[in-house]
C-alpha positions as CSV (number, residue, x, y, z in Angstrom):
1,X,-31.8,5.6,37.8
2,X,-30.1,3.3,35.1
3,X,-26.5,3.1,34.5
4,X,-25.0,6.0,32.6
5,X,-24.2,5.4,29.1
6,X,-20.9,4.7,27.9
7,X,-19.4,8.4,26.0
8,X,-18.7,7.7,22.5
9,X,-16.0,10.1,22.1
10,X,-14.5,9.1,25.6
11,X,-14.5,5.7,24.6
12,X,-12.8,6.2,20.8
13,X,-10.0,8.2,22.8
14,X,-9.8,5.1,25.4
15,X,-9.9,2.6,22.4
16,X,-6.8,4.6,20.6
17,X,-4.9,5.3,23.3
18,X,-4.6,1.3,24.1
19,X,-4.0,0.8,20.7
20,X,-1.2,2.6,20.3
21,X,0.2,1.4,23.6
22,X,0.0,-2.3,22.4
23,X,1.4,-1.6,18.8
24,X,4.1,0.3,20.5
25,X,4.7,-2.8,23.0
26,X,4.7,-5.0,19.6
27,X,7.2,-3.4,18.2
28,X,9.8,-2.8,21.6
29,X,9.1,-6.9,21.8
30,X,10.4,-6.9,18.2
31,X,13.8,-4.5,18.5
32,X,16.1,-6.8,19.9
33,X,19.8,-5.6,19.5
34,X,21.9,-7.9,17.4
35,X,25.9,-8.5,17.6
36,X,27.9,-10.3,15.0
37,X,31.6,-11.5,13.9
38,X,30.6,-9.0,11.2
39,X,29.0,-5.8,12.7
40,X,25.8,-5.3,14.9
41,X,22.1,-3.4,14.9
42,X,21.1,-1.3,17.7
43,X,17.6,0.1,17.8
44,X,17.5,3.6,19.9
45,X,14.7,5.8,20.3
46,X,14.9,8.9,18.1
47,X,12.3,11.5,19.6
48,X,8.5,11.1,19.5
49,X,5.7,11.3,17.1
50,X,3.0,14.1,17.5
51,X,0.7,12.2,19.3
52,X,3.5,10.9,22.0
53,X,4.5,7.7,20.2
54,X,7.9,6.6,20.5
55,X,10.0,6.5,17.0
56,X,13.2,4.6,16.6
57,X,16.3,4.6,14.6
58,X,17.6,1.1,13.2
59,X,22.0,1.7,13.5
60,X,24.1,-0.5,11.5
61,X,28.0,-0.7,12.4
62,X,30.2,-3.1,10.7
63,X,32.9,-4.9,12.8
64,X,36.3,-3.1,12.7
65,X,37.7,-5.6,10.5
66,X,34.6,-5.0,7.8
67,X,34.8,-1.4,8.3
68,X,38.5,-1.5,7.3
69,X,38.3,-4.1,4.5
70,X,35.2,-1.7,3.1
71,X,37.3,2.2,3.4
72,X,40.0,0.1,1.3
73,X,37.5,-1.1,-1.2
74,X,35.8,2.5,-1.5
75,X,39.2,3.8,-1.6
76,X,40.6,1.7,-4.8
77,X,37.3,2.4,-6.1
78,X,37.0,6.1,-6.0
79,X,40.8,5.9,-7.5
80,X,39.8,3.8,-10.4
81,X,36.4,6.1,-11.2
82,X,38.7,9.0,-11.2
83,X,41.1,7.4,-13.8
84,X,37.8,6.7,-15.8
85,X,37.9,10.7,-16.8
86,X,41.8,10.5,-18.1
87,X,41.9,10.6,-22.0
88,X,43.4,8.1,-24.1
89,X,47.4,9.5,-23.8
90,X,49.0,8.5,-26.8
91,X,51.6,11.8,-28.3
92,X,53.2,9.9,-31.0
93,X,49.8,9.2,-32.6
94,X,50.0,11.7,-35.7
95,X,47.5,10.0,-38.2
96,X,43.8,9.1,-38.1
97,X,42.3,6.3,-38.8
98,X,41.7,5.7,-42.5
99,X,38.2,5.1,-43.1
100,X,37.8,6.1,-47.2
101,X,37.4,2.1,-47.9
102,X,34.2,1.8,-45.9
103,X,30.8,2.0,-46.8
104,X,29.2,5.2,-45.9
105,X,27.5,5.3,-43.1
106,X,23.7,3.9,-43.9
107,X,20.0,6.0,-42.9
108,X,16.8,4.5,-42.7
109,X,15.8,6.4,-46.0
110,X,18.4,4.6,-48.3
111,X,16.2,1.9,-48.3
112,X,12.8,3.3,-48.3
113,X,12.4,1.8,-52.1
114,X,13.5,-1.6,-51.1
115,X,10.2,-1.3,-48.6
116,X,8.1,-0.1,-51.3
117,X,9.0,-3.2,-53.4
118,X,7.6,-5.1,-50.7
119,X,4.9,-3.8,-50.4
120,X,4.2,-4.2,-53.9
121,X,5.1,-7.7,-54.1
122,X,2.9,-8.4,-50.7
123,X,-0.1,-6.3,-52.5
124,X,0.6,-8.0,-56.1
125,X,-0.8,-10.9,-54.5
126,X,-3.4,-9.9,-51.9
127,X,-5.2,-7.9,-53.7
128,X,-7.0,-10.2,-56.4
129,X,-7.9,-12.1,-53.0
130,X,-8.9,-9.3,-51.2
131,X,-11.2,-8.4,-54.2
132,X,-12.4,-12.5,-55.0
133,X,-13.2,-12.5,-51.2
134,X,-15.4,-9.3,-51.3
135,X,-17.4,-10.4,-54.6
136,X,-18.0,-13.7,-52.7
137,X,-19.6,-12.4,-49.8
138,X,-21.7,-10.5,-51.9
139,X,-22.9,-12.9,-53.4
140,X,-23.9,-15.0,-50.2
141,X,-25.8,-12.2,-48.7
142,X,-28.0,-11.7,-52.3
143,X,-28.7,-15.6,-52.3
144,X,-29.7,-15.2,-48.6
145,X,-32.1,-12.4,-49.5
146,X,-29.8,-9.4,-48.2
147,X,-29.6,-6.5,-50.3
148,X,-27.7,-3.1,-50.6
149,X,-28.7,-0.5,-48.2
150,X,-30.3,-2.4,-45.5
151,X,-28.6,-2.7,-41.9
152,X,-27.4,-6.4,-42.2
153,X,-26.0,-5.6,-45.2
154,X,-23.9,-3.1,-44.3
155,X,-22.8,-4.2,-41.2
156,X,-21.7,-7.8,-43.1
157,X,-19.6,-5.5,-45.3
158,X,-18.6,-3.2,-43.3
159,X,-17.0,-6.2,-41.0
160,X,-15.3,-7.2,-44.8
161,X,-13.9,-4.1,-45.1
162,X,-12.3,-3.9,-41.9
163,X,-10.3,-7.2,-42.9
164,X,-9.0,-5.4,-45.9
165,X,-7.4,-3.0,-43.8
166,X,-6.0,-5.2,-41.2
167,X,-4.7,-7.1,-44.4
168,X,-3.0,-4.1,-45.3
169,X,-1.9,-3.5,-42.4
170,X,0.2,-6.5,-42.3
171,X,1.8,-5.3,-45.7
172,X,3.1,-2.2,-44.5
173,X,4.4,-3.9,-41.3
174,X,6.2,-6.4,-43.9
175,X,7.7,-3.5,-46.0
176,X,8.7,-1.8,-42.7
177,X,10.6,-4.8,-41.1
178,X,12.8,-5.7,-44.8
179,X,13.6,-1.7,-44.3
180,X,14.8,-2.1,-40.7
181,X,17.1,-5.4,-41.2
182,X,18.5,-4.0,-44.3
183,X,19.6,-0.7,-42.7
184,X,21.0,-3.2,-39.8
185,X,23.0,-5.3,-42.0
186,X,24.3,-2.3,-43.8
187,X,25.3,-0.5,-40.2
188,X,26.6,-4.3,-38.8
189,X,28.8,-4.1,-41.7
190,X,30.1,-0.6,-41.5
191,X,31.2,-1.5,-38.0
192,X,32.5,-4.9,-38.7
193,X,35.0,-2.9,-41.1
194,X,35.7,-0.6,-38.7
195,X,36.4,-3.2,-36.1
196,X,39.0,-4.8,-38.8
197,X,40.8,-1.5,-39.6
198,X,41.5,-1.0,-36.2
199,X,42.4,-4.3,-35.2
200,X,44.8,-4.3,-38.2
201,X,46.9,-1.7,-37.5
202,X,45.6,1.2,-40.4
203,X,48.3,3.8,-39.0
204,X,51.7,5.4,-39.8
205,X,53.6,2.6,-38.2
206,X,53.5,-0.2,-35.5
207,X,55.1,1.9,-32.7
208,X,51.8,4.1,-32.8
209,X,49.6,1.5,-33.2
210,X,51.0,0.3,-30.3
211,X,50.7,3.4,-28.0
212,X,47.1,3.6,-29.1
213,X,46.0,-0.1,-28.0
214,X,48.2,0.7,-24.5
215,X,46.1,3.7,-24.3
216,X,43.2,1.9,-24.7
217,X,43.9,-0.5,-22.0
218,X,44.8,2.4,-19.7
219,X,41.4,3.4,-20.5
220,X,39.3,0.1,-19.6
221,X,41.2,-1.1,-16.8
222,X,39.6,1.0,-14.2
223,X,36.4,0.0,-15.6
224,X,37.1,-3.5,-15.2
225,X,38.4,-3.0,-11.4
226,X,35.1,-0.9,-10.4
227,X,33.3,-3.9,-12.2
228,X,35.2,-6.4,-10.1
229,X,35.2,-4.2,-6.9
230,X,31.2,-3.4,-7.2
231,X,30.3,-7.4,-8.0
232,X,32.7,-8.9,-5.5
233,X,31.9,-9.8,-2.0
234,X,34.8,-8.7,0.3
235,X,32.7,-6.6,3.0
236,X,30.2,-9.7,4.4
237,X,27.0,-8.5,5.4
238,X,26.3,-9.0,9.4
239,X,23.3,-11.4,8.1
240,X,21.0,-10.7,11.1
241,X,18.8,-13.4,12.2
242,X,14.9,-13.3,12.3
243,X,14.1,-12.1,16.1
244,X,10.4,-13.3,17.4
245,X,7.7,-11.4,16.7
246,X,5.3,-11.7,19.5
247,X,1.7,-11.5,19.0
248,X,0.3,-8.9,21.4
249,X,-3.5,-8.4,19.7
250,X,-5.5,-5.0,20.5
251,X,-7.9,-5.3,23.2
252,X,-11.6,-4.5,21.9
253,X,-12.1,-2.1,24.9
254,X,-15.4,-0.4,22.8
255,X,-16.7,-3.9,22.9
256,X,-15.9,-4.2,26.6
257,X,-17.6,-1.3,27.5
258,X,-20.6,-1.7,25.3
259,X,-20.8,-5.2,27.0
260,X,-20.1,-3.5,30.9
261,X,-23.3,-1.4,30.1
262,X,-25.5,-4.2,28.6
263,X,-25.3,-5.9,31.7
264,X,-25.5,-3.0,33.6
265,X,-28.8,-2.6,32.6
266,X,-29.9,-6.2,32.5
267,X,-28.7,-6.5,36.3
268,X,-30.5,-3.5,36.7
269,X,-33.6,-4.5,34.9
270,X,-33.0,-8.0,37.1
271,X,-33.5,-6.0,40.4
272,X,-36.7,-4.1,39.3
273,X,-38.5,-7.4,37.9
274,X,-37.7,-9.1,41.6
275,X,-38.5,-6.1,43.7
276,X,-41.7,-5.7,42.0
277,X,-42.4,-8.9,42.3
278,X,-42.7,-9.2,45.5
279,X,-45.9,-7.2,45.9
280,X,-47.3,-6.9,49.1
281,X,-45.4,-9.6,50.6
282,X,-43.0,-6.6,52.1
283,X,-43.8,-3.6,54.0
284,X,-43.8,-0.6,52.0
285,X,-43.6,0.8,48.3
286,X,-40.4,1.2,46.7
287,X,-39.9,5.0,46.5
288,X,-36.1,5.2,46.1
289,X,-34.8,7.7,43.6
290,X,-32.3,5.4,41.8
291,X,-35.1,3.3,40.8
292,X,-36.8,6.4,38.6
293,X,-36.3,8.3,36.0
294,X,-37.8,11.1,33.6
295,X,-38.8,12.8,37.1
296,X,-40.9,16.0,37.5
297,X,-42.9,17.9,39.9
298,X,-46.6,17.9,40.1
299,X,-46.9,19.3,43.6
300,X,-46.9,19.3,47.1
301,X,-47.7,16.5,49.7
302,X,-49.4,17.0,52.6
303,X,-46.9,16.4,54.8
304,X,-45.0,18.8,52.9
305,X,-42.5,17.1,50.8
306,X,-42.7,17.0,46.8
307,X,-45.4,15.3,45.1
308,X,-43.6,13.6,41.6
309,X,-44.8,11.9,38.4
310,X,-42.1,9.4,36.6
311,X,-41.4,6.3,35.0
312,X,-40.2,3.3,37.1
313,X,-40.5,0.1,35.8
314,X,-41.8,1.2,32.2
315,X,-44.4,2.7,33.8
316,X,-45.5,5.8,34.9
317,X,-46.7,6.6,38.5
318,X,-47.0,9.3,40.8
319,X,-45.5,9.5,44.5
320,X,-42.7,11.3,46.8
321,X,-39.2,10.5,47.1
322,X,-38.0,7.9,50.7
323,X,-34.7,10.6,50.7
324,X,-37.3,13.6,51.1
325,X,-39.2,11.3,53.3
326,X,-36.6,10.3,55.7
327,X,-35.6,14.3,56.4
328,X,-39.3,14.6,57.8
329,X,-40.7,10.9,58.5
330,X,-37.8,8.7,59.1
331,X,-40.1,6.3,61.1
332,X,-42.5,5.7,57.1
333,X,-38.7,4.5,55.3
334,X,-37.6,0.8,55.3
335,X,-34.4,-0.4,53.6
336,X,-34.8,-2.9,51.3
337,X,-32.1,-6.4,51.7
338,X,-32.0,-5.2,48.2
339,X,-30.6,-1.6,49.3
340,X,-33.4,0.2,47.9
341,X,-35.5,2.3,50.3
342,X,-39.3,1.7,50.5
343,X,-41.9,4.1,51.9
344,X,-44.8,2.6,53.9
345,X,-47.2,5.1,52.4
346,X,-49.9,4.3,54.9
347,X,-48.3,6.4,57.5
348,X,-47.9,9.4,55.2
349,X,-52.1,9.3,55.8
350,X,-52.5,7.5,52.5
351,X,-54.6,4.3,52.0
C-alpha cells in the first residue's frame, strides 16, 4: 500500500500551533528589560490568551528622583487648577463698567441691505453680459444650422444656462462676504472700545480700579503656571533604546508535509517500476500486501487461502497474499533484497 495521506485538519492545527510558538518566541526575543538614570521597563507575563498564548504587561517606573520631581509638579499643578475656580475678589468694587458710549452690540441682519446693494451693483453689470452672451450663442447655432427644439440645441443652451447660475452664484457669495466683514468690523470695534474703557480706568475711583486689575491677575496666574508646568520638561522621559528585533520566520510545515508525501510516493512508485522490472530474472511473483491496493475477494485457492483481485502497479490482477501464504506454504515465499515478499506461484500447483 501507498503512503497515507497527510490530514488536512491535522496539519492546519500542526501549522498553527508552530505559528503561534514562533510569534510568541519573536516577541520574548523582543522584551528585553530596560534600566535608566531616569526610570526602567520591565515586561511580565500577565495571564494567558484563550488559546494558551502568553500576554504581557509593559511596566514603566521612573527613578526615585523623577518620581519625586513629578508628585511635586502634579502637586503645584492640581493647586493652581483649583485656584482657576476662585472668583475675581474685589469688595470695594461698587460700580460697573460704563458702557452707554459704545456702539451697540452689531447682528448679522443690520447689514443685510448693505449685501443687497452688492448684489445689485454685481448684477447692474452682469446682467446685460449675461443676456449679450446668450443672444450670441444663439445666433452661432442658427448660422450652423441648429434650431429650437432639437437635442443639440438644447443641450448648447442648456450648458448657457448653467453659466448664468454659476454667475449668480458668485453674486450672492460677493453680497454675502461685504455682509460678513462689515458685521466683523462693527464687532472688532465694539471690543476695541471695550478694551479702552477698561484699560482706562471707567470706575468710581483709582483704588477700585486697582483691586479689579489685582483681581484679575489673581485670576490668570494659575493659568499661566499650569501653562508653564504642562509645556516644561522637568520629569525626563527614561528614553529607552531600540532593543533587536530578531527575525525568527514561520516554518512552512503544510509545505513540509505536502513535500514528505510527494516523495513518499515517488520513492514508492521508484520501488514498484524496479521490482517489476526485473521480470523473471528472480524467483517468484511479488505478492506482498504493501504493494496493493483497492483489494477484494473473489474466492478461494486451492490450497485454501483467499483468492484476490487488486490494483498493483496501475494495474489490475488477480492472486493470493505471500502473508496468507507463509501461514500454510512457507517453503513458496522468498523475501525480496528489496523487503518485499514474492510467491513462487509454481509451487502453489500453478503454471
Amino acid at each position: 500500500m501507498g503512503p497515507k495521506p497527510p490530514d488536512p485538519a491535522q496539519t492546519a492545527q500542526a501549522a498553527q500551533d508552530i505559528n503561534r510558538s514562533t510569534a510568541v518566541t519573536q516577541a520574548g526575543l523582543g522584551m528585553t528589560n530596560q534600566q535608566t538614570p531616569w526610570g526602567s521597563l520591565e515586561y511580565t507575563q500577565n495571564g494567558t490568551w484563550a488559546d494558551g498564548t502568553p500576554r504581557f504587561n509593559a511596566n514603566q517606573t521612573l527613578s526615585p528622583q523623577m518620581q519625586g520631581l513629578y508628585d511635586q509638579l502634579m502637586g503645584a499643578a492640581g493647586t493652581a487648577a483649583g485656584n482657576i475656580n476662585q472668583p475675581i475678589n474685589a469688595p470695594a468694587l461698587q460700580t460697573t463698567l460704563d458702557t452707554s458710549g459704545l456702539s451697540r452690540l452689531p447682528t448679522a441682519d443690520d447689514y443685510s441691505a448693505d449685501r443687497l446693494r452688492v448684489e445689485d451693483a454685481i448684477s447692474a453689470r452682469l446682467n446685460p453680459q449675461l443676456q449679450a452672451g446668450r443672444t450670441s450663442r444663439e445666433t452661432d447655432l442658427f448660422n450652423r444650422g441648429v434650431r429650437p427644439g432639437t437635442e443639440a440645441y438644447d443641450r448648447a443652451m442648456g450648458l448657457v444656462g448653467q453659466q448664468e447660475n454659476d454667475a449668480r452664484l458668485q453674486t450672492i457669495l460677493a453680497g454675502g462676504q461685504e455682509q460678513s466683514r462689515m458685521f466683523g468690523d462693527a464687532l472688532a470695534g465694539r471690543q476695541q472700545g471695550f478694551g479702552e474703557l477698561a484699560t482706562q480706568g471707567q470706575f468710581n475711583n483709582d483704588a477700585q480700579t486697582g483691586m479689579f486689575g489685582m483681581g484679575l491677575q489673581a485670576r490668570s496666574q494659575p493659568i499661566n503656571e499650569i501653562a508653564g508646568l504642562m509645556s516644561g520638561s522637568g520629569v525626563q522621559n527614561p528614553g529607552w533604546t531600540s532593543t533587536p528585533q530578531p527575525g525568527v520566520n514561520g516554518i512552512d510545515y503544510a509545505g513540509l508535509v505536502q513535500n514528505q508525501y510527494q516523495q513518499q510516493q515517488q520513492r514508492r512508485q521508484n520501488i514498484l517500476s524496479g521490482l517489476f522490472g526485473l521480470g523473471s530474472t528472480v524467483a517468484g511473483v511479488f505478492s506482498d500486501r504493501r504493494l496493493k491496493s483497492n483489494i477484494e475477494r473473489i474466492g478461494t485457492h486451492p490450497i485454501g487461502i483467499g483468492l484476490y483481485s487488486y490494483d498493483i502497479n496501475g494495474a489490475r490482477a488477480t492472486g493470493v497474499m505471500a502473508d496468507e501464504v507463509m501461514e500454510v506454504m512457507p517453503e513458496a515465499v522468498i523475501l525480496d533484497p528489496s523487503g518485499y515478499y514474492r510467491v513462487v506461484y509454481s509451487m502453489l500447483g500453478e503454471k
